[in-house]
C-alpha positions as CSV (number, residue, x, y, z in Angstrom):
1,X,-5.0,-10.2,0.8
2,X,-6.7,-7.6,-1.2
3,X,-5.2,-4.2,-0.8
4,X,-7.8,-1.8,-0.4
5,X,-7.8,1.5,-2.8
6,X,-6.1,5.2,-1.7
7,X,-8.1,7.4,0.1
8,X,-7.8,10.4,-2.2
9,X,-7.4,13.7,-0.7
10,X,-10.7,15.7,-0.5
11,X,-11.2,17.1,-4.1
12,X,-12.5,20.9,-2.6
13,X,-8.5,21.3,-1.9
14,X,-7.7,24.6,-3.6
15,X,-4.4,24.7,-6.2
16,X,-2.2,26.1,-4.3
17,X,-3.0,24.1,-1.3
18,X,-3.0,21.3,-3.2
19,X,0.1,21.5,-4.8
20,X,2.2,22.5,-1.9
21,X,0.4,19.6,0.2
22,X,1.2,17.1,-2.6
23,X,4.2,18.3,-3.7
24,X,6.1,17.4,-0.3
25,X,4.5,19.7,1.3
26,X,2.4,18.6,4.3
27,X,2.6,15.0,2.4
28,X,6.6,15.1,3.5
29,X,4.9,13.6,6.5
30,X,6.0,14.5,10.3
31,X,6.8,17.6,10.1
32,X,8.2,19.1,13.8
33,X,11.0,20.6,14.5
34,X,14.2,22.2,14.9
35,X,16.2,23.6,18.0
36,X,19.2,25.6,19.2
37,X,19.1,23.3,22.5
38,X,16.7,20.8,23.7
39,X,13.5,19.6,23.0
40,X,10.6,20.1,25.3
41,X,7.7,17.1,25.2
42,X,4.4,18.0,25.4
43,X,3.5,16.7,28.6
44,X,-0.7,15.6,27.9
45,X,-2.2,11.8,27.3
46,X,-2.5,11.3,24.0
47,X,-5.7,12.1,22.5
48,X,-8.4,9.4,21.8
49,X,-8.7,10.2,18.0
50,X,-5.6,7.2,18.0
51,X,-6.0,4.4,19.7
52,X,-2.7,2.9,21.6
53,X,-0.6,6.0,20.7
54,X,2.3,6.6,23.0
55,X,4.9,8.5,21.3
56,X,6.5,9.6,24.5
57,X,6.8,5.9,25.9
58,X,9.3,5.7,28.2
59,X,10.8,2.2,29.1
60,X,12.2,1.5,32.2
61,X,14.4,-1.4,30.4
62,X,17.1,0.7,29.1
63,X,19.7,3.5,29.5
64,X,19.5,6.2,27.2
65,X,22.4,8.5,27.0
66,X,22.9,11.4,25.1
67,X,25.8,11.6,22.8
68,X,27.2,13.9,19.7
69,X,29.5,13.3,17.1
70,X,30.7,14.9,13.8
71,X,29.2,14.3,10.0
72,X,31.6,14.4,7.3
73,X,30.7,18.8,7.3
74,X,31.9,18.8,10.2
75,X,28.3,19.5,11.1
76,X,27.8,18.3,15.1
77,X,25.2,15.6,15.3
78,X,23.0,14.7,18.2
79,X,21.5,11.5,18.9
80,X,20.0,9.0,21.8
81,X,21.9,6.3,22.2
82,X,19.3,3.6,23.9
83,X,21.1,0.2,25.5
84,X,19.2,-2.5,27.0
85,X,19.7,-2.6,30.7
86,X,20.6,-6.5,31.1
87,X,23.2,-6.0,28.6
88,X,25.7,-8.1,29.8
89,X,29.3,-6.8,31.2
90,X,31.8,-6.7,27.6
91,X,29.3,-7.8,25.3
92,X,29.2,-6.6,21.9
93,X,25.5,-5.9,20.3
94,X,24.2,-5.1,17.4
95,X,22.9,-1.4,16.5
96,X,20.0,0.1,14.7
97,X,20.0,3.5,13.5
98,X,16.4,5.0,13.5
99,X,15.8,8.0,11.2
100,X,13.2,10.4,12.3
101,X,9.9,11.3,10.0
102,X,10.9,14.5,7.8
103,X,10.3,17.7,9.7
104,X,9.8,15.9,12.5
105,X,12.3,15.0,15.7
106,X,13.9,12.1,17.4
107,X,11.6,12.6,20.4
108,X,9.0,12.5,17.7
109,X,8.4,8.8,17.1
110,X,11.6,7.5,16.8
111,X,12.8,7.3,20.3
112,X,9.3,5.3,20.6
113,X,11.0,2.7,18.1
114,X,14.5,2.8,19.1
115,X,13.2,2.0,23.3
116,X,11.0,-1.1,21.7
117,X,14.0,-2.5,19.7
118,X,16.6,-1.9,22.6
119,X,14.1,-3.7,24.7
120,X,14.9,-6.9,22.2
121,X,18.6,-6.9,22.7
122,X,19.7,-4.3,20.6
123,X,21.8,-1.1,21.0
124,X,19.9,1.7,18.8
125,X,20.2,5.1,17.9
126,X,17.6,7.7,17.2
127,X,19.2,10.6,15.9
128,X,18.0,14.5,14.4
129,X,19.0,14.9,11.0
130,X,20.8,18.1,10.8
131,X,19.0,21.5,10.3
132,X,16.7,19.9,13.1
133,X,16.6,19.4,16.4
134,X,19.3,19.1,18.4
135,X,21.9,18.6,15.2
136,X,23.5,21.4,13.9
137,X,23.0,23.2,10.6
138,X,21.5,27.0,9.4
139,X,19.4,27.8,8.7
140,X,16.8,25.7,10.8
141,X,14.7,23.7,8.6
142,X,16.8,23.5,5.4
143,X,16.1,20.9,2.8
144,X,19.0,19.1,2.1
145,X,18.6,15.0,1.2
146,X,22.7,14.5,0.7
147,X,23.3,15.8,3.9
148,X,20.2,13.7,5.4
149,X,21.8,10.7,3.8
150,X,24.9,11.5,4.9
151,X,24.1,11.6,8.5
152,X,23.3,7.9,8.4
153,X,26.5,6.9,7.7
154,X,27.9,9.3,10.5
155,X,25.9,7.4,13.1
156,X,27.2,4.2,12.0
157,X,30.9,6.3,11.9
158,X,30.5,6.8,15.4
159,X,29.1,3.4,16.6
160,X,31.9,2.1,14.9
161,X,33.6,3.3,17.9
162,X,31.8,2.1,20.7
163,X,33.1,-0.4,22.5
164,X,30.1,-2.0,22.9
165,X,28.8,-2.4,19.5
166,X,29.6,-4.7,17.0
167,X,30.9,-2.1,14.3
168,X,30.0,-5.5,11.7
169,X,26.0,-5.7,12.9
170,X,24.7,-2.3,12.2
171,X,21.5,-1.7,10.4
172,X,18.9,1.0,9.9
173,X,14.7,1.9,10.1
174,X,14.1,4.6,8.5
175,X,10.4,6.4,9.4
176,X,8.8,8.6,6.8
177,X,10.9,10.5,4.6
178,X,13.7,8.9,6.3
179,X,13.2,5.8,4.8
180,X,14.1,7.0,1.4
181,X,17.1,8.5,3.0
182,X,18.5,5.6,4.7
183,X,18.0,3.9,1.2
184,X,20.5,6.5,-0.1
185,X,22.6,6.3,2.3
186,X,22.6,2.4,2.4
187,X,23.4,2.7,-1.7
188,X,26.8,4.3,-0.9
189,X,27.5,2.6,2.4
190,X,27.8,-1.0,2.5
191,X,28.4,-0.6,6.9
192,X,24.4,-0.3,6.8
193,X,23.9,-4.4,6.9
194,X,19.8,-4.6,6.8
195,X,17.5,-1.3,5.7
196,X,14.1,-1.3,6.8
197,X,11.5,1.6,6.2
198,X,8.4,2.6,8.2
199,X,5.4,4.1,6.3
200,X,8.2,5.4,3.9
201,X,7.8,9.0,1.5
202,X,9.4,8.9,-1.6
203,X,10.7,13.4,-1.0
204,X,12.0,13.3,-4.6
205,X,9.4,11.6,-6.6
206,X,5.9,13.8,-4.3
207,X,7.9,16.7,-4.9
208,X,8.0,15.7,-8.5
209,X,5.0,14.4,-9.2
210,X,2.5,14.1,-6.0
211,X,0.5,12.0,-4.4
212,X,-1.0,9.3,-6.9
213,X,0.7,11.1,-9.7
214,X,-1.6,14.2,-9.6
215,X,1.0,16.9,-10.6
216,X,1.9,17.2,-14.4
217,X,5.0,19.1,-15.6
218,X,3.7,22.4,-16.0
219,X,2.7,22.8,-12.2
220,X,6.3,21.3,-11.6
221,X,8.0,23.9,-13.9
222,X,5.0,26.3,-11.8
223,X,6.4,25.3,-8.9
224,X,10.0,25.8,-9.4
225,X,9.5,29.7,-10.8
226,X,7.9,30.6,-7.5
227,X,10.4,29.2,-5.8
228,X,12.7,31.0,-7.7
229,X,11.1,33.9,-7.0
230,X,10.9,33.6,-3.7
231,X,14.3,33.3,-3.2
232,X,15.3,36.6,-4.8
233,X,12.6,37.8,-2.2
234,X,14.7,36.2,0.4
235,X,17.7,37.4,-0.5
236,X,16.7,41.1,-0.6
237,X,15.3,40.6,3.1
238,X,18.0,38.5,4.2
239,X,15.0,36.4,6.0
240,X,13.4,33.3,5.0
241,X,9.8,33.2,4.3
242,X,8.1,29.6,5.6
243,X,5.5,27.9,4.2
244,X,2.2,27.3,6.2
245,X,1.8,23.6,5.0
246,X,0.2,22.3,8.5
247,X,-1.5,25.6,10.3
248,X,-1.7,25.8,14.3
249,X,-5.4,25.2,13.5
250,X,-7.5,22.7,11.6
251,X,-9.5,24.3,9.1
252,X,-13.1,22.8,9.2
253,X,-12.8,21.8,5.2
254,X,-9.1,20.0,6.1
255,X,-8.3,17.7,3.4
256,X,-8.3,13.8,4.9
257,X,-3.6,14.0,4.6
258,X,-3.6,17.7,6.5
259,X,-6.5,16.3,9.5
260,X,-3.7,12.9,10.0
261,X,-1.0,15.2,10.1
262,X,-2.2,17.4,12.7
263,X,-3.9,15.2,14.8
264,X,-0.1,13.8,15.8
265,X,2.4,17.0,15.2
266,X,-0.8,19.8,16.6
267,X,-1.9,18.3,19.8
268,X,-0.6,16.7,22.7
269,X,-0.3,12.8,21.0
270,X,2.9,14.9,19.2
271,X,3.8,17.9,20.0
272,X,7.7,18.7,20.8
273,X,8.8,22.6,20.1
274,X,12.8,22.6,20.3
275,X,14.2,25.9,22.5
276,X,14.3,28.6,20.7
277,X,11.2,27.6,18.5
278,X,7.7,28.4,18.0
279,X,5.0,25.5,17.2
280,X,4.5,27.3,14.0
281,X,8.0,27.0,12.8
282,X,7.8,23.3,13.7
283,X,6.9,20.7,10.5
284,X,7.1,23.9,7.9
285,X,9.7,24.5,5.7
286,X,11.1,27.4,3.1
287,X,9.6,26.6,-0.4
288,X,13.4,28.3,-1.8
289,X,14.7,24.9,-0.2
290,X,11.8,22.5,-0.9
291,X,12.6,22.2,-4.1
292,X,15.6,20.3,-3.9
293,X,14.0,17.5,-3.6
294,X,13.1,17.6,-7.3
295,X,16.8,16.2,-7.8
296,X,16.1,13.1,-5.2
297,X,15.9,9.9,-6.7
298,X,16.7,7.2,-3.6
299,X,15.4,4.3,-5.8
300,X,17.9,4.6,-8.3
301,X,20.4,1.9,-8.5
302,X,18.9,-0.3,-5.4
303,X,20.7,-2.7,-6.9
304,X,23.7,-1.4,-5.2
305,X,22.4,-2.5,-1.8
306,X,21.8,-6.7,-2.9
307,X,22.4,-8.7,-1.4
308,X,21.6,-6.9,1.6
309,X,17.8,-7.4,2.9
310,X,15.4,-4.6,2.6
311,X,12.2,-4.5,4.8
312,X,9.6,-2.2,3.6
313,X,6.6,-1.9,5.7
314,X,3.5,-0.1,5.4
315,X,0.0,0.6,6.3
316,X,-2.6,-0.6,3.8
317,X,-4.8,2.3,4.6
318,X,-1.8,4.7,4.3
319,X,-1.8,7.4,1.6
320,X,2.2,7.0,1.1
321,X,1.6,2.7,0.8
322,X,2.7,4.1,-3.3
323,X,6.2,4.9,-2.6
324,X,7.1,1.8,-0.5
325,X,4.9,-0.2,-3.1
326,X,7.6,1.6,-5.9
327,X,10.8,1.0,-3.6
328,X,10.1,-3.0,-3.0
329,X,9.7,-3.4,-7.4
330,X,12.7,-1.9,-8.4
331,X,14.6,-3.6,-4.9
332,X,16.9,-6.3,-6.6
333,X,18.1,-7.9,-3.7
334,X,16.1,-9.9,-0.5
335,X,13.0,-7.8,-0.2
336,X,9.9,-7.9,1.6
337,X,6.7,-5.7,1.4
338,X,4.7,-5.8,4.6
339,X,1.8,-4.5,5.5
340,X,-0.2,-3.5,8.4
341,X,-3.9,-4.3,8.2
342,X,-6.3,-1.0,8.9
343,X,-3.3,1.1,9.2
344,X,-2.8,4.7,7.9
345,X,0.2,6.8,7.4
346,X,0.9,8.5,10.5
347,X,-0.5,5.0,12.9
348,X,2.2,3.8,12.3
349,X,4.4,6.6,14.0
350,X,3.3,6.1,17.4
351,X,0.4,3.0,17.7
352,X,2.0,0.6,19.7
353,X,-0.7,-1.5,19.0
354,X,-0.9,-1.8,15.4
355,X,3.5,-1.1,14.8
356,X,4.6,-4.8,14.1
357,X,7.2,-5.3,16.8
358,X,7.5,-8.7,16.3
359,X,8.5,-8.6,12.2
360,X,11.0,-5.8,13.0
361,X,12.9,-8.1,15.4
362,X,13.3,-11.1,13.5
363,X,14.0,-9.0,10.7
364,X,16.8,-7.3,12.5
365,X,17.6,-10.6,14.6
366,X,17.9,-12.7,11.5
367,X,20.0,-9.9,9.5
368,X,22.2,-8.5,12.4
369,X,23.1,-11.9,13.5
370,X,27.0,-12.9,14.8
């Protein structure tokens, strides 16, 4: 099949907004939220501009139970643990941990993908990476990949424990930016048995270098001093200053990355604001912590995860198709690079009917087998 070009962002995209958007910015992809306590679902259909979206699908085929545990920072972590309902008495299944889009939420997509996977016969686990959501972590909204790696291999710490899960069967799907931290994670932690990623960002290399390679090394080193100054600015207020990267209201000359954005995390297809939070805090980060990411380099060594499978799938309309393109050439190991015909970026968050339920299965089926 011929793989159609990137759509470009629109080239009247000022700098500024430019850089910040392509610099893992608003390109960090589902952005939304953070919370003291729980989540609150926008309760609205899902708007027509996405055909077959249901992020807030709720199955009536499984038990969802809330449960917390602790990371290795002895940071609490909070998660939705989803079990098939026929799940027969004593009977050990295999578990999927599902990683939520960056700045996003578990009710944000991934509890759409854990129900759908229980529904096949396996245990899963959607959980908030901390500094968001439910998960603990201050301040709210920090950048900080080790620690989103990290968690990861806490959730398969604490299946290991279930009585119900085989301990030896436990895999990952990683959505959006946490697809390239379930690769790091699965690097360190040979417990993660299969690694699949969902329209996967690259944080480390857009925060480097872009979308498409657009920004050079003077707007990186450009990008770095404001930060810097901006922290001194921070630390004289004792406040953090956030970043408007996706605005409560779509500006009439949006660039084609900002309108896919907001069309999920800005209207009712989306929309979850954590207690205690505003819509505006929710998908924006501190620019003083953003720049971490300029020191995240998941593809490294991937030959530490062979000969464990990797499943890398991806829209071929989607702006971020590069870094899952990047991830499946330097893969070592069992790969595969799928795509999804007509698909963007954010479809494949919440379109039930373009997400390819059936290759995530046998995938996981094949991989996570006794």
């Amino acid at each position: 099949m011929t793989k159609p070009a990137i759509t470009a962002p629109h080239p009247s995209i000022v700098n500024e907004r430019r850089n910040f958007l392509k610099t893992a910015g608003l390109s960090v992809a589902a952005l939304s939220s953070l919370s003291l306590a729980g989540p609150v679902a926008a309760q609205a259909a899902a708007p027509t501009a996405s055909e077959g979206a249901d992020n807030f699908y709720k199955s009536n085929r499984v038990v969802i139970e809330k449960v917390r545990f602790k990371n290795q920072y002895s940071m609490q972590m909070v998660g939705n643990l989803v079990s098939p309902k026929d799940r027969k008495p004593g009977q050990k299944s295999p578990a999927i941990i599902v990683g939520h889009p960056m700045d996003a939420v578990k009710e944000q997509s991934s509890m759409l993908y854990a129900q759908k996977l229980a529904e096949q016969g396996f245990a899963t686990l959607a959980i908030d990476l901390p500094y968001w959501g439910e998960s603990e972590g201050l301040p709210r909204n920090l950048v900080a990949p080790d620690t989103y790696a990290e968690a990861f291999s806490a959730a398969a710490d604490f299946l290991g424990t279930r009585a119900n899960i085989d301990r030896n069967r436990i895999g990952v799907l990683g959505i959006c930016g946490s697809g390239g931290f379930a690769i790091s994670a699965a690097k360190l932690d040979p417990r993660l048995k299969a690694i699949a990623t969902v329209s996967m960002y690259d944080m480390g290399a857009v925060t480097r270098n872009g979308l498409n390679q657009s920004q050079n090394l003077e707007q990186r080193k450009a990008l770095l001093a404001k930060a810097a100054g901006q922290r001194a600015a921070e630390f004289d207020s004792g406040k953090g200053i956030f970043l408007n990267y996706l605005p409560l209201q779509l500006p009439s000359d949006a660039d084609p990355v900002t309108r896919e954005f907001w069309e999920f995390y800005r209207t009712p297809r989306g929309i979850v604001i954590p207690e205690g939070r505003t819509l505006e805090l929710t998908q924006n980060r501190m620019l003083t912590s953003e720049v971490r990411f300029m020191n995240f380099y998941p593809f490294n060594d991937l030959e530490l995860i062979a000969p464990r499978p990797l499943l890398f799938i991806t829209g071929d309309q989607a702006h971020s198709r590069e870094f899952s393109e990047d991830a499946y050439r330097k893969a070592t190991g069992p790969k595969e690079l799928f795509w999804v015909p007509g698909a963007g970026h954010v479809d494949l968050y919440d379109r039930s009917n373009l997400i390819p339920w059936q290759k995530l299965t046998s995938f996981f089926s094949q991989h996570l087998a006794a």
